[in-house]
C-alpha positions in Angstrom: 0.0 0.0 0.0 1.0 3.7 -0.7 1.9 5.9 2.0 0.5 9.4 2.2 2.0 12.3 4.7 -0.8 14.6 4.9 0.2 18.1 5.9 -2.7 20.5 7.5 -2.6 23.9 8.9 -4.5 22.2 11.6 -6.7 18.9 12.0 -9.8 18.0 13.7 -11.2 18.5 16.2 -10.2 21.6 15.2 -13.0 23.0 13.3 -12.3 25.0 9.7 -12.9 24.7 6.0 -9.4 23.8 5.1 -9.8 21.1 8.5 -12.4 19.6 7.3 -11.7 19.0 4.0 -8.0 17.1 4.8 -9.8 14.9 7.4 -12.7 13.7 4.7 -9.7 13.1 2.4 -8.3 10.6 5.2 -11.4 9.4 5.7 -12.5 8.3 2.3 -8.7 7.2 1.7 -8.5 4.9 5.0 -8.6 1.4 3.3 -6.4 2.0 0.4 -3.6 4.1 1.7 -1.5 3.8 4.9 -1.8 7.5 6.2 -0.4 9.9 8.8 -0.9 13.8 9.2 1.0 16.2 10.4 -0.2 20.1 11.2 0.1 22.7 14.0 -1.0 22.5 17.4 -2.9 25.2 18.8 -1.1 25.7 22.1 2.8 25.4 22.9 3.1 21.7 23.3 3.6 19.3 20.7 1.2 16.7 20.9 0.6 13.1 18.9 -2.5 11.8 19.0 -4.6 9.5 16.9 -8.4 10.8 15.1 -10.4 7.7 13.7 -7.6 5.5 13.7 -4.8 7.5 11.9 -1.7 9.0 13.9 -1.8 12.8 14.0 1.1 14.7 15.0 0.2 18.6 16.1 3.5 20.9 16.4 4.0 23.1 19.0 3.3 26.6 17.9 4.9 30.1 19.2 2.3 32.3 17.8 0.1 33.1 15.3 1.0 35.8 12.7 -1.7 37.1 10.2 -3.3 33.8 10.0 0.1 32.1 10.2 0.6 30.0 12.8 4.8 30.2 13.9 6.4 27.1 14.7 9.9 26.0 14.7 9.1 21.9 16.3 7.3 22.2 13.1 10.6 21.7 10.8 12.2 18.8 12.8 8.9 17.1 13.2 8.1 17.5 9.3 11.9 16.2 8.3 12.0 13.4 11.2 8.4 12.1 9.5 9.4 12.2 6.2 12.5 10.4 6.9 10.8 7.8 9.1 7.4 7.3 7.1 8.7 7.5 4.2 5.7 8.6 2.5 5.2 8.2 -1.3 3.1 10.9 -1.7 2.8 15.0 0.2 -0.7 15.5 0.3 -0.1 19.9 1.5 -3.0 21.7 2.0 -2.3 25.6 1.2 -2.5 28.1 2.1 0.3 27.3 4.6 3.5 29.3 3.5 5.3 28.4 6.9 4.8 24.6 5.9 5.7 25.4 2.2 9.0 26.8 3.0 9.9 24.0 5.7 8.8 21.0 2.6 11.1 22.9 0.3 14.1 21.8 2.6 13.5 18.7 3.0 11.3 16.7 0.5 13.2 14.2 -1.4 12.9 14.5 -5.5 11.2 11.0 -5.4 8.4 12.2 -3.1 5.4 12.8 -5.2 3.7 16.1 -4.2 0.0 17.2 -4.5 -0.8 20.8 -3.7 -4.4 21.1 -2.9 -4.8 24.4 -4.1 -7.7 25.9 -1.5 -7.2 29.4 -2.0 -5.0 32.1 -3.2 -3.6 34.7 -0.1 -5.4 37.6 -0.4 -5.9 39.4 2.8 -2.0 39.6 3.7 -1.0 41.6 0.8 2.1 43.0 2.0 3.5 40.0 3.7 2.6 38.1 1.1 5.1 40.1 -1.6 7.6 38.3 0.8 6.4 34.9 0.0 5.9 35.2 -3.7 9.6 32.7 -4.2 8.7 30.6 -2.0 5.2 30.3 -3.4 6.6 29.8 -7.1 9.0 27.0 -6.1 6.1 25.2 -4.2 4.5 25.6 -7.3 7.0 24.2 -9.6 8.1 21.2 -7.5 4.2 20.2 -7.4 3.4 17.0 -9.3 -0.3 17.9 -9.1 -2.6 21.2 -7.6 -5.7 20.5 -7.2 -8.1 23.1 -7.2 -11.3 23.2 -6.0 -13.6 24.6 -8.8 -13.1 25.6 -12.2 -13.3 29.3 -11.4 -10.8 29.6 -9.1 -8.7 27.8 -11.1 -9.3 30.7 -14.2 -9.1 33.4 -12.0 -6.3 32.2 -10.0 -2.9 34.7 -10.6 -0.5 32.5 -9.2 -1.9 29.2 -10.9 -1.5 31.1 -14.2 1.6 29.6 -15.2 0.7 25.9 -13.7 -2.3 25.3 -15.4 -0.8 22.4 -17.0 -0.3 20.5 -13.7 -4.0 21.8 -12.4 -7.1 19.5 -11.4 -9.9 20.1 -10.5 -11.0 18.3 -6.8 -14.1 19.9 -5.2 -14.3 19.9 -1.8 -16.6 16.6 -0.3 -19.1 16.9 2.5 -19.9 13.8 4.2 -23.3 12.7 4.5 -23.1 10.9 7.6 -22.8 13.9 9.2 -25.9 15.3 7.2 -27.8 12.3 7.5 -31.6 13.5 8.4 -33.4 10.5 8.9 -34.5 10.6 12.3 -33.9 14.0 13.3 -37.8 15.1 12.1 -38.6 15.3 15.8 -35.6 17.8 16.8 -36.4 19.5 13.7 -39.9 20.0 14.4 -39.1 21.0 18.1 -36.6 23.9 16.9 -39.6 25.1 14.5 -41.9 25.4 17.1 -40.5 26.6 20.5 -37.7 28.6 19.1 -38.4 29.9 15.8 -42.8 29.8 16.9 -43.2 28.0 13.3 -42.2 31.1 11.8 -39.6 30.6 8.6 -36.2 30.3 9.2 -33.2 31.8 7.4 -30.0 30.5 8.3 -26.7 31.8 8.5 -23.7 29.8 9.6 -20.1 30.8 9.4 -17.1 32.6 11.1 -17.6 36.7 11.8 -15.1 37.7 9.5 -15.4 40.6 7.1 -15.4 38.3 4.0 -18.1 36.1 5.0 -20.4 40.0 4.6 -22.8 39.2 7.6 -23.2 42.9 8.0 -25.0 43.2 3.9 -27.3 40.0 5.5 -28.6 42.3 8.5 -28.9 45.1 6.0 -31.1 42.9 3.6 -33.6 42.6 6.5 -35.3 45.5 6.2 -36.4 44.5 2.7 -37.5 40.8 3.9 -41.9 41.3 3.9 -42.3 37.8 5.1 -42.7 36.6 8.6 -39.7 34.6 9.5 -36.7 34.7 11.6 -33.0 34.9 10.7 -30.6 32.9 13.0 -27.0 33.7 12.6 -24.9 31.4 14.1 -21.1 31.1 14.6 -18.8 33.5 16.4 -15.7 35.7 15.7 -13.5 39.0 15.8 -16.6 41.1 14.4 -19.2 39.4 16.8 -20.0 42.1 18.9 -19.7 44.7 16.2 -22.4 42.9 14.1 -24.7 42.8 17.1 -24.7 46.1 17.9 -25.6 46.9 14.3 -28.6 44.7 14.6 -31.6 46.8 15.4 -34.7 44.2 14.5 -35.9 41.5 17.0 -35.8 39.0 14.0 -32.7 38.6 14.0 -30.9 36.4 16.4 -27.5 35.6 16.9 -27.4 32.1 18.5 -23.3 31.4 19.0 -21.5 28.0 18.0 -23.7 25.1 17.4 -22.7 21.8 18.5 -21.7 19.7 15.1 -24.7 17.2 16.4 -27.4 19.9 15.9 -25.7 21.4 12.7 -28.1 19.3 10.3 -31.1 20.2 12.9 -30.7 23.7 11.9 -30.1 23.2 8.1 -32.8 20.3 7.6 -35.0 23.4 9.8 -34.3 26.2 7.6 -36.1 27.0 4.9 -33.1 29.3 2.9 -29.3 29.1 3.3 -28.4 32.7 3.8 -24.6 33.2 2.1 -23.7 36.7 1.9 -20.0 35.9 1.3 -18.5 39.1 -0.8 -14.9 37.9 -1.8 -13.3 35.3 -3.3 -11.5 34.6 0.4 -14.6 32.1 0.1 -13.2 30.0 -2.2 -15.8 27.0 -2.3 -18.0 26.9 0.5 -18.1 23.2 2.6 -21.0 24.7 4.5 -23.1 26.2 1.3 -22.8 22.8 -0.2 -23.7 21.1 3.4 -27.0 23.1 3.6 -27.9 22.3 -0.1 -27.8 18.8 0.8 -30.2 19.5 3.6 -32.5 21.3 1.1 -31.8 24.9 3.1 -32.0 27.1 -0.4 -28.9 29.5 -0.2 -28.8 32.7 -1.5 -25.3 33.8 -2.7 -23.8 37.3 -3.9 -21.6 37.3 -7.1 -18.4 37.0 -6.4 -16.3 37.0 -9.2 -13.2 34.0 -9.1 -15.1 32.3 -6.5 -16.3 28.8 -7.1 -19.1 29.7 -4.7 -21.4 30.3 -7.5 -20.5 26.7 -9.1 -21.4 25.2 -5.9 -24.5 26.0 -6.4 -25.7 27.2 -9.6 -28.0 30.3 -10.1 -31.8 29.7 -10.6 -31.1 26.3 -10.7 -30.2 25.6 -6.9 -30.5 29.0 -5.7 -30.8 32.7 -6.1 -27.7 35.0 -6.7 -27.6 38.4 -6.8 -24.9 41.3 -7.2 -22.3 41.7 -5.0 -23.0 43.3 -1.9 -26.3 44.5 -3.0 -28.4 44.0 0.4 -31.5 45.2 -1.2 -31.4 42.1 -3.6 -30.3 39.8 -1.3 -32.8 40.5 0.9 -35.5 40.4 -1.9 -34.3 37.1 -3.4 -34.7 35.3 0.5 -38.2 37.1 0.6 -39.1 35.6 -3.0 -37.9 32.3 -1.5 -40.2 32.8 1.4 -43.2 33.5 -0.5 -43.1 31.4 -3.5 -43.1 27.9 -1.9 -43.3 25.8 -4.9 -39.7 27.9 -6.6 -37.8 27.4 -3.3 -39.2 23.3 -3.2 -37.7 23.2 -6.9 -34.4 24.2 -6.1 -34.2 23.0 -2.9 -34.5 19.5 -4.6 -32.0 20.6 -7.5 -29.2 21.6 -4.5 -29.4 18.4 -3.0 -29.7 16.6 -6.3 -26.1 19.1 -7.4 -24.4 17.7 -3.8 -24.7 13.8 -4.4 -24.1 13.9 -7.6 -20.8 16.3 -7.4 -19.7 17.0 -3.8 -20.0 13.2 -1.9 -17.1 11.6 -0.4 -17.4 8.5 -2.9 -17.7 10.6 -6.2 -14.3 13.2 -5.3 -12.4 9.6 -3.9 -12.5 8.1 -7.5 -10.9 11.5 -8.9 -8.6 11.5 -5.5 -7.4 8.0 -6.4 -6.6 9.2 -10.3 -4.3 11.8 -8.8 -2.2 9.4 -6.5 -1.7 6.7 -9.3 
């Protein structure tokens, strides 16, 4: 059997898109490959552990640094597995640059390496002028990038000039974690006491700027229909968006245990997705809700494969960037028109097992590692 090194910015339990995506990889990989990961701890011990039967090894960290977490157990870790494991295959998850420029040192030629191409750096503008080297050799010694929808992959500046080496993997969701059949009672329960039957529009996410929960709470005002909008997660902009809130429809209901997340998606009757930049490069949970029938709504985000997730009129309503007055029309047409949101919300979860399952991305996973 093949040997895979897997290399995350961090792992599960961990939660994060990026997470999430490398552990359904070893997941739906288990049986044919022999597997370790390797990633960053989130405090200053190094720590090896095992998730589901495959060894995990999270590095000790210093800091954090725009996003960047700083670690220097990371290097003799990463060289002592390589060396050890003897992998066959670098699965590296990116963006990572630490973990880039630590692989560059000490990856043997004969190592096959697979860049799973989640997003370009786009935030970090000025340090990232500083990694631009480092990022082209990563580039070039890649046997394969993988990139998660055909957008990105045109829009990409970086992956101009590797377009040759490019595939494209979407991201999975795993539908045992979705699975809805009997939940109807918890569903029915969070309809009635906490949302009084009214209809629900979801929101779930981190409070950062590019997810553009602040356009959501502006599109409220031009919602007509009786319904609530829940707004879960947390983050840096929490408070912030709370104060902004003025209307009593609008709740902000924190973190939701990963047990209840399908409660509140097979619940909701649209999948609220105001994400304004390409920094959303996909969308795991967009694609997780269309599979529970939640109908998103989705701004235009040009580069993004958000709006190849799910397709416009045909899983769900898109409308132009940061235009809250549309997005909160499209959620009340949604609202109103019962038989148009029924139609898509059958054609999203119709798009999701037929494109975004663990067992249709593992045949194209297994293509790449030959």
């Amino acid at each position: 059997m093949k040997k895979i090194l897997h290399i995350s910015k961090y792992y599960p339990p961990y939660h994060g898109g990026i997470e999430d995506v490398c552990f359904n990889i070893v997941q739906a990989l288990k049986r044919e490959y022999i597997q370790k990961v390797i990633c960053f701890n989130d405090s200053s011990n190094s720590i090896l552990s095992e998730v589901d039967g495959v060894e995990v090894m999270r590095a000790s960290i210093i800091c954090e640094v725009a996003s960047q977490p700083v670690s220097f157990s990371f290097y003799s870790l990463l060289k002592k597995y390589i060396k050890v494991f003897e992998p066959d295959i670098v699965h590296l998850h990116v963006p990572n640059p630490l973990a880039c420029v630590y692989l560059l040192q000490c990856l043997p030629s004969a190592v096959k390496l697979i860049l799973h191409w989640h997003s370009d750096i786009i935030a970090q503008k000025s340090l990232y002028k500083l990694f631009v080297p480092i990022e082209k050799k990563i580039l070039e010694r890649a046997d394969k990038i993988l990139v998660t929808s055909p957008q990105y992959l045109d829009y990409s500046v970086p992956l101009f000039h590797y377009r040759n080496k490019a595939v494209i993997i979407p991201n999975m969701v795993s539908l045992n974690k979705l699975q809805l059949k009997g939940c109807e009672e918890e569903i029915d329960e969070l309809r009635a006491i906490v949302c009084k039957k009214r209809k629900i529009v979801f929101f779930m996410g981190r409070h950062v700027p590019y997810k553009g929960i602040e356009y959501l709470i502006e599109a409220e005002k031009y919602i007509s229909s009786d319904c609530i909008i829940l707004i879960a997660g947390s983050g840096p902009l929490t408070e912030e968006l709370k104060k902004n809130s003025h209307s009593d429809r609008i709740k902000f209901i924190g973190r939701i245990p990963d047990k209840d997340i399908k409660i509140y998606m097979g619940a909701a009757d649209v999948f609220a997705f105001p994400s304004v930049t390409k920094n959303e490069a996909f969308g795991v949970v967009l694609a997780e809700a269309m599979y529970c029938r939640a109908v998103p709504v989705t701004f235009t985000i040009k580069g993004s494969g958000v709006n190849w997730v799910s397709v416009k009129d045909e899983t769900g309503l898109e409308v132009e960037n940061r235009n809250a007055e549309a997005f909160g029309k499209a959620i009340d047409l949604l609202l109103i028109d019962d038989k148009l949101r029924i139609d898509l919300a059958e054609n999203a979860h119709k798009r999701v097992v037929d494109m975004f399952t663990i067992d249709t991305v593992q045949e194209c996973l297994q293509k790449v590692y030959m």
